[in-house]
Every structure is written in C-alpha cells, then in structure tokens.
N, C-alpha and C positions, 0 to 999 in steps of 0.2 A: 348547345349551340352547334349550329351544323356549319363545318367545316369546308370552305368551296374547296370541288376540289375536281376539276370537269373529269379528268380521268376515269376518275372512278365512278363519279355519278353518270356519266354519261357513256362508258365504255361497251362495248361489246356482250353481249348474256349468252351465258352457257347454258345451253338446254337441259338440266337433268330432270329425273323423271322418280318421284316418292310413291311406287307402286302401293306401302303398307304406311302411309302418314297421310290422315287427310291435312287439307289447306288448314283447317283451321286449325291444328295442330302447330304448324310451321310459322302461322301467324304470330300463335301466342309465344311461342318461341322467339321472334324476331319483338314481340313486345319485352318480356322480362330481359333478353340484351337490351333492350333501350331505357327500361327503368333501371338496370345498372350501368348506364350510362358506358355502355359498349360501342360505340359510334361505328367501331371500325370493325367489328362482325356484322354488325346490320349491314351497314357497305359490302363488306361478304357476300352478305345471304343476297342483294341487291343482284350478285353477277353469275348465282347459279341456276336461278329458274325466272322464266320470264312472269308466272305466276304470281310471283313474289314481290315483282317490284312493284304494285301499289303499296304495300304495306311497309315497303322498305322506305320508299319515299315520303311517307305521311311521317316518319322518325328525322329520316336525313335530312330534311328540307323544313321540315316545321318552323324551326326557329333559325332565321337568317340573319346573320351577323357581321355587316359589312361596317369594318372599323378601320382609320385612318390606315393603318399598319401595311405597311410592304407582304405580299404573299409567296411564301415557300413551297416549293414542287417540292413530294417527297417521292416522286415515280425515277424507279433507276432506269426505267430503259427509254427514259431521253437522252440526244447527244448534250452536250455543253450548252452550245447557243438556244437551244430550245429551254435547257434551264436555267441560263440568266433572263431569257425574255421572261418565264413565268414568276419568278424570285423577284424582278421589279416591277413587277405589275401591281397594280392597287387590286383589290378583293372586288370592289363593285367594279373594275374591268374584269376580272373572270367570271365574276357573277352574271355579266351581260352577255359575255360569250358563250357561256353555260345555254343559257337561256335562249340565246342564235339556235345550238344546236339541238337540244331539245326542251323546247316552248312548252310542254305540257308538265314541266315541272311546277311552275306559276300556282298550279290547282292548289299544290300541297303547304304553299307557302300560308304562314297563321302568322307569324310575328316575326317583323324588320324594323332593323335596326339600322337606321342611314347612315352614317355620318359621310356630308359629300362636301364640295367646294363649293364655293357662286356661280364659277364656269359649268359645272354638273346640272343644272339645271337647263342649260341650253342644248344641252347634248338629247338631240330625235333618240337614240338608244335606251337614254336613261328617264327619258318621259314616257315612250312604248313599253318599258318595263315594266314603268308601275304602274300602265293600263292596262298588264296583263294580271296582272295580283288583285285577282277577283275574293278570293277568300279569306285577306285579312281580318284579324281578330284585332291586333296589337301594331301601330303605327309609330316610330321614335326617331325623329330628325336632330340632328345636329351638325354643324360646321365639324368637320375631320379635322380641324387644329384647335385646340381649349383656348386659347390666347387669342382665337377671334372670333367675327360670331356670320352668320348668314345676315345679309341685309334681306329683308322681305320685299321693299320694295326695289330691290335688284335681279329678285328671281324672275326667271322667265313664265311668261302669262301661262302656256301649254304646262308648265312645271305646277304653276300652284292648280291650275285646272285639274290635273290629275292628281295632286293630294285633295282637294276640293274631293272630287268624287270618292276617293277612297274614306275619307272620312266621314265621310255624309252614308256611306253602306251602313244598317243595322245591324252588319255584325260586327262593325267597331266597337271595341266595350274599354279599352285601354288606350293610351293617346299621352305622348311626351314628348316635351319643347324644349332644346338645348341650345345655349348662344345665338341666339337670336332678336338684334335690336328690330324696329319698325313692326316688332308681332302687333297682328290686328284681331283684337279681341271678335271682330264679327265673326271671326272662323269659330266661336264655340254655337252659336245658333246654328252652325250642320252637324253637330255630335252630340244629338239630345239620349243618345245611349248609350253615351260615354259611362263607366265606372271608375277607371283608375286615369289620374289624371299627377304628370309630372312636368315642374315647373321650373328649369335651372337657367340662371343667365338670359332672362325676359327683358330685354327692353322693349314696351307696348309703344303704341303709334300715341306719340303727346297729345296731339287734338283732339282724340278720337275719344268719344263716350261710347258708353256701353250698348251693343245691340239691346231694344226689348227681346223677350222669351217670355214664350206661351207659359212652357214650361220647364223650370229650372232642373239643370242637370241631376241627379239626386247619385252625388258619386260615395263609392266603397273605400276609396284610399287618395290618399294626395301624399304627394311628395315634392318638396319644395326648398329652394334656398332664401336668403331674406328678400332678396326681388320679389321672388316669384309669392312667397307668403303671406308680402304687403301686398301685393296683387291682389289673391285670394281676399286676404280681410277687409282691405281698404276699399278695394274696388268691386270684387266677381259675388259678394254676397250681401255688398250695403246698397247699391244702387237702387233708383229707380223699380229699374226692373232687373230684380236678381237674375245671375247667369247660375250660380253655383247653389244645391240646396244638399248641407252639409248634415242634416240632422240623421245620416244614416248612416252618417264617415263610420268607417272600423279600424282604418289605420292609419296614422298621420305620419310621415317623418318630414322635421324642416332645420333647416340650421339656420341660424341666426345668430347677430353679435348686437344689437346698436337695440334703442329701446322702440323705435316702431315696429321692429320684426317681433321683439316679446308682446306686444300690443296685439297684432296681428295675430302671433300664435294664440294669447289668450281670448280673442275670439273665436277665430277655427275652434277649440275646445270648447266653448261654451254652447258651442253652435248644436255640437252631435249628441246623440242622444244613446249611442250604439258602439264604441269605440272599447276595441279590444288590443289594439296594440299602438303603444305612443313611443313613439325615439326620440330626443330632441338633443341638437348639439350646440354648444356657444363656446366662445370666448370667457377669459378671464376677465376680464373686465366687466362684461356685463353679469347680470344679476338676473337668476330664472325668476327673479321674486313675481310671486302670486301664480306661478303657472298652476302647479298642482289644487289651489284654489279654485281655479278658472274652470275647470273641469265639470263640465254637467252633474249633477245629482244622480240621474239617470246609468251615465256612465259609467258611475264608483259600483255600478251593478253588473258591467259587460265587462269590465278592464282586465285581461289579463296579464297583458308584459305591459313595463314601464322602463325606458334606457335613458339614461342622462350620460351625456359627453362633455368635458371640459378642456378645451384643448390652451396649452401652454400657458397651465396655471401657475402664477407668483408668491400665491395667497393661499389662505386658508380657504377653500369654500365650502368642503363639510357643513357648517350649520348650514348655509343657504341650502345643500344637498339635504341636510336635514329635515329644514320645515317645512321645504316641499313633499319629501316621502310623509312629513307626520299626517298630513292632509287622507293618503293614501290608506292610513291604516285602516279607513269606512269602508276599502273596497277589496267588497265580500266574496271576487273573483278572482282579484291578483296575484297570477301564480309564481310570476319571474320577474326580480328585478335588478338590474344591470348594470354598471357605473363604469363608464372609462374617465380617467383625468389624464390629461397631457401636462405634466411637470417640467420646471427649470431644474436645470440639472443639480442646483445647490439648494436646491426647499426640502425641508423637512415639518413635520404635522407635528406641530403644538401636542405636547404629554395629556392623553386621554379624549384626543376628538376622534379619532375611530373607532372607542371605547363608547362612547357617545351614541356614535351611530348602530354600531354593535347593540348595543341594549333596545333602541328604537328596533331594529329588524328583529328582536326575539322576544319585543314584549307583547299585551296583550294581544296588538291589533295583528292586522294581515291573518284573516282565518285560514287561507288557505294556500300562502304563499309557501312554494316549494323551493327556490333555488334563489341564489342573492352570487352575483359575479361582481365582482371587484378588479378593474385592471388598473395598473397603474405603469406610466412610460415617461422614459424622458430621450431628447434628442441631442446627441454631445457632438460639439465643436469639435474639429481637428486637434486644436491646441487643448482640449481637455479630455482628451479619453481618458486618463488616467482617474478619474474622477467617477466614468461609468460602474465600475464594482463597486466603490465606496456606497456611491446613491441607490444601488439592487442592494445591495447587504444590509442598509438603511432601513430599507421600504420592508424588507420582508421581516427582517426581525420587529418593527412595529404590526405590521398584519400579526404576526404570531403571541407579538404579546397582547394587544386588545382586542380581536375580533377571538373571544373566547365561548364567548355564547353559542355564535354562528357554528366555529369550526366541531365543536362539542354536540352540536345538536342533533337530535334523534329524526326531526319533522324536515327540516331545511339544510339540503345541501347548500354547501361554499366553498367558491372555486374563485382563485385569486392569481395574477401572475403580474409580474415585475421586468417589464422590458427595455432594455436601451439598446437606443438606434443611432448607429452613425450620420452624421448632419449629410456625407457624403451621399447616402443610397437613400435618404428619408423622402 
C-alpha cells in the first residue's frame, strides 16, 4: 500500500548520473525493492535521478489507500504547526493536495481504496480526483466510519458520474461495495468486465428490479457478507435476466449466520464449475449443513484450499465440521485445509471428537492434501482471566493426545495453535 506522503513523492530530485549502469539495471533494482516490499528505498531511488521516477512511481503510487485514519508526518524538518496541521489531516486531504501539486501522479494510480464521508462527495476536489484516475484496475468505496453506511441516494450527482465513468473503463476488472444502503443494482450493467466482485454491508434500493444484461458478468472471485451473498443468490444470478454468471467463480469467501445466507451460499457453490479456493465463516448457532454437498461435481476437480470459521462456539461442532470435510475426500485436488473455532471460554470437546476428525483427514480420501491447520481461541472477560491458562492448557493437551495421525504423518503437515484474547483489546 502506498503510503501518502507529499514530501516525499513530490519533493525536489537530485540529479545524479549512472555512467556504468544502464536504466534498465536500476529499474530492476527499484523492482526487487518493491517485491520486498521496501516502500521506502523506492521513495529513495524516487529523489536521486529524474530518470527514475516513472518506475519509482508505478511502485509508490500503485495501490492507494485512503482509510478513515488521521495521517502522521514523519519529515523532521517541519516546525511544529506545520506538523500538527499534517498529523490531523485525513489521508484523502493529502491525497488531494498531492495531486494539486503534482497531477501526473493520477497515471500510475491502479487500485483505491476510498473510504469517504456523504459530505466527500460534494467536495469539486474530490470529484476532479477521480476524473483524473484514468488507469484504474481496482475501485473499493466505503463510508470512513463501520457503524454507518454512504446513503447513495445522498451522494452528489458529479460524484456518482465520475464513479459511473470509472467503472464503465474496461480496464475495471475488480470492484467493492462497503456500507452502503439505497446501492442500485443498475450500476452492475457498466462493469461487464468486472472479475473480482465484493460485497459488505449492501442495502440495495427496495423497489428496484434487476437491470436486463446482454451479458452476464462471468466473475473470478466474490466476497461477500450475508447481505451481500443473499444478494448474489437470491437476487444477481436467479433473475429474469442474470446480472452475475458464476460458473467460473475460483474463489468465494462469505460469512454468514442465519439459514438464507447458507441457502445462498449453497447456491453460489453449485453455480461454479472452476472453484479453487472456498473460506466460509458462521456462527454457532447456525449449521453449514449441506455446504460441502452443494459443491459442484466439477469443482471437487479444481478445489484446492477449503477454510471453515466458527466463531464463539458453545457446542460441539466437529461432526457438522466433519460431514462436510467427509463430502471433500472426492476432491482429487485438495491441497489445504483450515479450521478456525471461536470458543467460550469454559467448553471443552467431548473425549475422542478430534480423534474423530483426526482419522477422517488421514484416511483414505484427500489424495493430495498437504497441510490441515487447526486454530483454536477464546475471548476472556475481565472478571475471568484467571481462567485463560486453564482453557490453552485444556485445548493443547487434547490436540496432542487425539490428533495422532496428523502430527505423525509423513504426507501431511499439522500446525495447530491455542490463542486467548483479552475481551479488552479483541
């Protein structure tokens, strides 16, 4: 993520001169700092040759990342008041300032990340912005507070025009919707080239039926919460006229608690044909029953990772963990499969159901699964810490006495870990 930071992107270039290194030497150089994720030699290389700064900027600026967060000057040779004014500035105000002084960074912009207010939208600055951001790949809105959402039909007309246009470029391939009631599904008939599509905290416009499409989006990955998944199943691929054509999905994550969201999900799955990595997170309460069923035929042929989340589990749910993975042993490609549970701090697992599970991940099936992760958490009360060692010392001495197959195995690594988290910091 590229760090605003005007000083330094926009500062002053030192002239020097690589009589015995051509450019494209220096190039690759300033590439393998950016694949190790050196941010701040690239910004270096950015301020010694003028040369240099398109390559340095194609790194720096790539991925733009304006998040609710107050921004910190790290330059010592401002006075004081110059660094309180930048320490409370929001990131898309330096961003926009940035972009005051030198506009031809815009070019190198590939992937932004919004999060603005309702007032942000009326702001001539921050609509001229994003008519400058000709090269976007990847577009992600969200209200800058979690706890509210963008009203769409309070954004300003010039606002949605220039997302309108950014997303309607064919080089949108990626596209995410966060907190946002009154979304109007017409906005997917301008992103017929959409691939990655994510869907959090969706409320769509009640009256509003689905645009026809020529042709339906034929997306790579979706991400989704229960809104946005009942969206998906209920609505973006049963319609009329489909918005959504899933049969290519290759990675789905969605979380879900309540039984329309597992309805939905088990559509999404039946839908793809191509699906190489599945996450899915719930609740104790609810029951993945039938997911791992749901699963195309096709699929149990592409599938390599499988992740199941359980968060603040009361109960046993092992077996349901169970007869979903037994579904899985068909699939001849599965290479990694994952388990988090979120535990109450006083449950402990019935003698021999990890033992259970244990023998299912080492017996015949999964010809090709390599790695099986087990985590296991719980979240203690102020008035109960004393209780956190008890429940880690619990949890591992059962990992160690029934997952004996796993930890023993010659084919399949297993890695397991036992975490507790203050209710305080969780």
């Amino acid at each position: 993520m590229a760090a605003i930071n005007p000083i330094v992107a926009s500062g002053p270039s030192v002239s020097t001169n690589f009589p015995r290194v051509h450019l494209e030497i220096m190039e690759q150089v300033i590439d393998a700092l950016n694949a190790d994720a050196d941010i701040d030699a690239v910004k270096a290389c950015s301020q010694t040759c003028k040369a240099l700064l398109p390559r340095c900027r194609t790194h720096i600026f790539s991925s733009i990342y304006l998040n609710p967060a107050l921004s910190e000057s790290d330059d010592d040779d401002r006075d004081e008041s110059q660094t309180n004014a930048v320490s409370h500035a929001r990131k898309i105000t330096l961003f926009l300032n940035l972009l005051d002084q030198t506009p031809d960074i815009a070019f190198y912009v590939r992937e932004l990340y919004l999060f603005i207010r309702q007032e942000d939208s009326n702001s001539p600055r921050t609509i001229g912005a994003l008519n400058l951001l000709s090269n976007l790949t990847s577009l992600d809105i969200s209200h800058d507070n979690f706890k509210f959402s963008l009203d769409w039909h309070g954004l300003s007309p010039n606002f949605i025009s220039a997302i309108h246009r950014i997303i309607s470029s064919p080089k949108i391939t990626k596209l995410g919707f966060t907190s946002i009631s009154n979304f109007p599904l017409s906005i997917f008939s301008l992103c017929p080239g959409t691939k990655s599509l994510s869907l959090w905290n969706i409320r769509p416009e009640n009256s509003e039926s689905p645009p026809p499409m020529r042709t339906p989006i034929s997306l790579q990955m979706l991400s989704c919460d229960e809104g946005g998944i009942c969206l998906v199943g209920q609505t973006l691929i049963k319609s009329e006229h489909p918005i959504l054509d899933l049969t290519q999905l290759q990675q789905l994550t969605a979380d879900f608690d309540e039984e329309r969201g597992n309805a939905s999900v088990k559509e999404v799955l039946s839908r793809s044909e191509s699906l190489v990595e599945v996450e899915l997170n719930g609740r104790s309460h609810f029951t993945y029953g039938g997911v791992g069923q749901s699963i195309a035929s096709r699929s149990l042929t592409t599938l390599q990772s499988f992740e199941l989340s359980v968060y603040s589990a009361g109960s046993n749910v092992i077996p349901q963990i169970c007869a979903e993975l037994h579904v899985l042993q068909a699939a001849s490609n599965l290479q990694h499969i994952s388990m988090y549970l979120s535990m109450k701090i006083n449950y402990r697992f019935p003698t021999g159901v990890l033992l259970a599970l244990d023998r299912l991940l080492t017996g015949p099936g999964f010809p090709r699964l390599g790695s099986v992760e087990l985590n296991l958490s719980t979240v203690v009360p102020r008035d109960r810490r004393g209780e956190g060692p008890e429940f880690q010392s619990a949890m591992e001495a059962v990992i160690r006495e029934e997952f004996i197959g796993l930890s023993q195995s010659a084919h399949r690594t297993f890695e397991s870990s036992v975490t507790v988290r203050d209710l305080l910091y969780f």
